[in-house]
C-alpha positions in Angstrom: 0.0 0.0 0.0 1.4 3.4 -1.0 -0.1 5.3 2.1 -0.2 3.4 5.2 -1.9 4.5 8.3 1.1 6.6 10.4 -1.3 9.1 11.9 -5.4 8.4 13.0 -7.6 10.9 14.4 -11.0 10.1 16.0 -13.2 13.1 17.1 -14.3 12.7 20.8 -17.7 13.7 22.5 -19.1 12.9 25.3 -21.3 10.5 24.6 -22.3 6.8 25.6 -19.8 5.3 23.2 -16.8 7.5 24.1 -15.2 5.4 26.2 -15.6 2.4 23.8 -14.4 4.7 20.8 -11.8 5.9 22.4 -10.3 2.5 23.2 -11.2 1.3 19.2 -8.8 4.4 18.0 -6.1 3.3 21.2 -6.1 -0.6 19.6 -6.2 1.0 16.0 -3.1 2.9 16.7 -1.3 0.1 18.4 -1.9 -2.1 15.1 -0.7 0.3 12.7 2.2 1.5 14.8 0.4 5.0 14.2 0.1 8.2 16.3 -3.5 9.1 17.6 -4.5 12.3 18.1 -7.9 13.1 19.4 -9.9 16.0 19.2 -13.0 17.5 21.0 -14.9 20.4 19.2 -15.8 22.5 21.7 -14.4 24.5 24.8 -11.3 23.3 27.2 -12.2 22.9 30.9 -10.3 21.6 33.3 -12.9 18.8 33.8 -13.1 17.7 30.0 -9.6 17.3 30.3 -9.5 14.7 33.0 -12.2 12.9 32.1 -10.4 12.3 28.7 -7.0 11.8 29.8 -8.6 9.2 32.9 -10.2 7.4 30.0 -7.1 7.4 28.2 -5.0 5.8 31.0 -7.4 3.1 31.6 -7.7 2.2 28.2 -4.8 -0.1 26.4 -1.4 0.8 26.8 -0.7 3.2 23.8 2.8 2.3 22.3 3.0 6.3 20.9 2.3 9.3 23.1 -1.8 10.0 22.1 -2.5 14.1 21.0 -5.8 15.6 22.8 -6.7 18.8 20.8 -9.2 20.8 22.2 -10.6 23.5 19.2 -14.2 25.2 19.1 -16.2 25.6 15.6 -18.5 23.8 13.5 -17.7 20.3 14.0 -17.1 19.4 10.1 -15.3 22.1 9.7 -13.0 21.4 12.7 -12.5 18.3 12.2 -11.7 18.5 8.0 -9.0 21.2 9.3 -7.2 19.4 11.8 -6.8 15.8 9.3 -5.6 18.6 6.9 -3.2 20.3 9.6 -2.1 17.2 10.8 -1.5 15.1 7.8 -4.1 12.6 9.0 -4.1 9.1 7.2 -7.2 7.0 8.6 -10.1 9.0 10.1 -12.2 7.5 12.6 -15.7 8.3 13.7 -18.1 6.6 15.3 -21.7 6.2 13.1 -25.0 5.2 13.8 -26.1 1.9 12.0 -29.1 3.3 10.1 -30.3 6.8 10.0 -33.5 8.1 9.5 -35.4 9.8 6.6 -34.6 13.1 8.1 -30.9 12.6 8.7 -30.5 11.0 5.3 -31.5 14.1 3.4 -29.9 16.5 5.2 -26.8 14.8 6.0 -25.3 14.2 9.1 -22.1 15.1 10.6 -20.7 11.5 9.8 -22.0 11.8 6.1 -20.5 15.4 5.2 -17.0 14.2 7.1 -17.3 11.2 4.6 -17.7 13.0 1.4 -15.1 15.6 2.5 -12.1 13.6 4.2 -8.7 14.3 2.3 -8.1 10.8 4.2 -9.2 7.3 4.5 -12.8 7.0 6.6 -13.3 4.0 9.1 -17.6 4.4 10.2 -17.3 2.1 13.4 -20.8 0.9 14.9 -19.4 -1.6 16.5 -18.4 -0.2 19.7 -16.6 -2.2 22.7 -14.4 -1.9 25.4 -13.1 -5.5 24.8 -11.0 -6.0 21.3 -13.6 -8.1 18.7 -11.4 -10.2 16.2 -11.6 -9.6 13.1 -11.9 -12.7 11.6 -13.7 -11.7 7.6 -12.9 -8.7 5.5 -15.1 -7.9 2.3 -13.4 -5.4 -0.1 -15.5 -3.9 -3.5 -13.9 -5.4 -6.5 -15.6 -3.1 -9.5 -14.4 -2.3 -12.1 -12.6 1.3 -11.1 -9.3 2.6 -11.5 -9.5 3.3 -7.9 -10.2 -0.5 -7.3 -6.7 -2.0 -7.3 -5.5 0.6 -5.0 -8.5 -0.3 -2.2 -7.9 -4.2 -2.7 -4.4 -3.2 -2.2 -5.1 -1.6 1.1 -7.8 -4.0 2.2 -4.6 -6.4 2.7 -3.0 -4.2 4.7 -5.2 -3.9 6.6 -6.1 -7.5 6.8 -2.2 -7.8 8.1 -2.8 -5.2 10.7 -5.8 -6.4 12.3 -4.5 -10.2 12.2 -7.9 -10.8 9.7 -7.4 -14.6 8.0 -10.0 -13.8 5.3 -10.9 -11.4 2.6 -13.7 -11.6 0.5 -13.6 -9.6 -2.6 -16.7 -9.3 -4.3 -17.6 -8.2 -8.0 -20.7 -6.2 -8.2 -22.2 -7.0 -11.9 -24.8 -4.4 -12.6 -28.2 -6.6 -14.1 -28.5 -4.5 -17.0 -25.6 -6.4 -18.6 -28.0 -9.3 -18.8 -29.7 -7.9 -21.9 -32.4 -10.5 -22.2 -35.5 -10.9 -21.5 -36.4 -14.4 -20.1 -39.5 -15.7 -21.4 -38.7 -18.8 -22.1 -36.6 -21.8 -21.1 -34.3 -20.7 -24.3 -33.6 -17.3 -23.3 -33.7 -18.8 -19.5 -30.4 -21.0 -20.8 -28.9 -17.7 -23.0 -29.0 -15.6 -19.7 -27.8 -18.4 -17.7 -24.7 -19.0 -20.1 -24.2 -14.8 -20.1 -24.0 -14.8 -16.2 -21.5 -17.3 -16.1 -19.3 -15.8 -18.9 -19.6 -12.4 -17.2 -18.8 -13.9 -14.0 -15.3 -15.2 -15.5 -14.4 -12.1 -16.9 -15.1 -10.4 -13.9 -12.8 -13.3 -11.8 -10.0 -12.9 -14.3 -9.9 -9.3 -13.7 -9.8 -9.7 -9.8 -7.1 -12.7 -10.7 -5.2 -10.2 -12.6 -5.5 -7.3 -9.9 -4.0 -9.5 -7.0 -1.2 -10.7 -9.2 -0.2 -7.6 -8.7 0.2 -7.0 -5.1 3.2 -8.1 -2.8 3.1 -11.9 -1.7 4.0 -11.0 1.7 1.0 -8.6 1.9 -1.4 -11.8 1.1 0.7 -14.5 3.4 -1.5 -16.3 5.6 -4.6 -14.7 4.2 -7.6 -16.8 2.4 -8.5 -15.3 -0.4 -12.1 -15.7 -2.1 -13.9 -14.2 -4.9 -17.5 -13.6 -5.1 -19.2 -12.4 -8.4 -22.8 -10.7 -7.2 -25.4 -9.1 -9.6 -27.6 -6.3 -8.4 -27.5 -2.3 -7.5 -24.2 -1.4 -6.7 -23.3 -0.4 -3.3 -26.9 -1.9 -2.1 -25.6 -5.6 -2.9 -22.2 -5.5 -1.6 -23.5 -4.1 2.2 -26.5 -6.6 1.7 -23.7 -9.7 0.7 -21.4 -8.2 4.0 -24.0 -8.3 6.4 -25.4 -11.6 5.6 -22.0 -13.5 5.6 -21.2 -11.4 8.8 -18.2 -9.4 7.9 -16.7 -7.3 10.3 -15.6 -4.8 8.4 -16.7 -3.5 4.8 -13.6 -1.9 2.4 -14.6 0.3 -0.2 -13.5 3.0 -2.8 -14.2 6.8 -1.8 -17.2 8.3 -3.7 -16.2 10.8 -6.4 -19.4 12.5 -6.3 -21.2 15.0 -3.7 -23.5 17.4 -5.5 -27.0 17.6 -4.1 -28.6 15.5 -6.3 -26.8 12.5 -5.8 -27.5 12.6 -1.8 -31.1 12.8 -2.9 -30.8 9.9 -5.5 -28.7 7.7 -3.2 -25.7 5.6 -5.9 -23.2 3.0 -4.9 -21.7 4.0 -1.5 -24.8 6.2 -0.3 -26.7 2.5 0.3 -24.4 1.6 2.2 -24.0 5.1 4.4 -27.8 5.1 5.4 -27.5 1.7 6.8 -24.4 0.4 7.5 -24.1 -3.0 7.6 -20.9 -3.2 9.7 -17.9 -1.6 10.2 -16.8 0.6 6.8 -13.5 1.6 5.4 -13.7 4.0 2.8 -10.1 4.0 1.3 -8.8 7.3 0.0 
């Protein structure tokens, strides 16, 4: 991988799940051999402080000194400045699993730090004091010249978290099946055009991994899965019925209005996340 993870930052409020997220970011950093910095948008007290720093000590023991930033402003904003500042890699931030009609139209502070983020995005919803194995990855394998770079990552970060398994899976858009089934003839035409697009899609994937470092893939079993459907929709429906515990997928390249009203490939999965997400940038 090109970029690896050197610095994290995860935003920290005081909410039920700051504890647990702050101890996800202190394990993160650990894995990656990474610095941590943590900020809180708001005020500095005296009080905040502690709290935060007590929380820090009885977390894991942190191999790098962790940064507490305190800065006031609009959250986004804040936030956006200090991965720039800082030269952040992997940005953490802890997301609700599915948001409401409301939320998903006007966009909450997870969503517009996901389309903005000059860095990678991890959306963790699965919060716990206690470490969770990661035992199955599931990285996006269309057809993108971004793709290579994210399968790329997704086995770096497979060697980081110890994960055994990745999963990546080709999402074949239906209306390359160009026929109409009303018969068992054109039932046997489609069924021979699945399968050939479903090879060609595999050879691509083969061709992909060829190219990344066999120490990078050591230990690590390696699957292919060819899916047809929406994109975006059937990938988090495929992780969250085989159980993954984390999603990897390319960054979005577009943010206009429209397409947060007209939700396309990774807006699926943001308005109901199926577990935890990387997007890779």
């Amino acid at each position: 991988m090109l970029h690896p993870f050197n610095k994290i930052l995860i935003g920290v409020a005081f909410s039920p799940n700051l504890k647990a997220n702050i101890f996800e970011s202190i394990r993160l950093s650990n894995m990656f051999g990474a610095e941590l910095v943590c900020v809180h948008v708001g005020n500095k007290t005296d009080e905040k402080e502690a709290k935060i720093k007590a929380i820090f000590e009885e977390g894991p023991k942190t191999e790098k000194p962790i940064r507490l930033i305190f800065q006031e402003g609009n959250p986004v904003e804040v936030i956006l400045n200090e991965c720039t500042k800082n030269g952040i890699d992997l940005l953490i931030i802890g997301a609700q699993q599915r948001e409401n009609l409301f939320r998903y139209y006007v966009g909450s502070i997870a969503r517009k730090l996901t389309r903005n983020a000059p860095c990678s995005v991890l959306l963790l919803i699965k919060h716990s004091l206690e470490r969770i194995p990661c035992k199955h990855i599931v990285v996006n394998g269309l057809k993108d010249p971004r793709t290579k770079f994210t399968i790329d990552a997704s086995f770096y970060v497979s060697q980081g978290l110890g994960c055994k398994k990745v999963t990546i899976v080709e999402e074949i858009n239906k209306q390359e099946l160009a026929v109409k089934v009303n018969d068992d003839r054109s039932l046997r035409k489609m069924a021979i055009m699945k399968e050939r697009i479903k090879i060609r899609e595999e050879i691509r994937v083969k061709d992909i991994l060829t190219t990344i470092d066999e120490k990078d893939k050591k230990n690590i079993a390696i699957q292919t899965q060819s899916i047809f459907g929406k994109r975006g929709y059937s990938i988090g429906h495929y992780a969250k019925v085989v159980r993954a515990d984390l999603l990897i997928m390319n960054a979005p390249t577009r943010t206009s209005l429209l397409d947060r009203i007209f939700p396309h490939d990774l807006e699926y999965i943001l308005s109901e996340l199926p577990t935890d997400v990387l997007i890779v940038k």
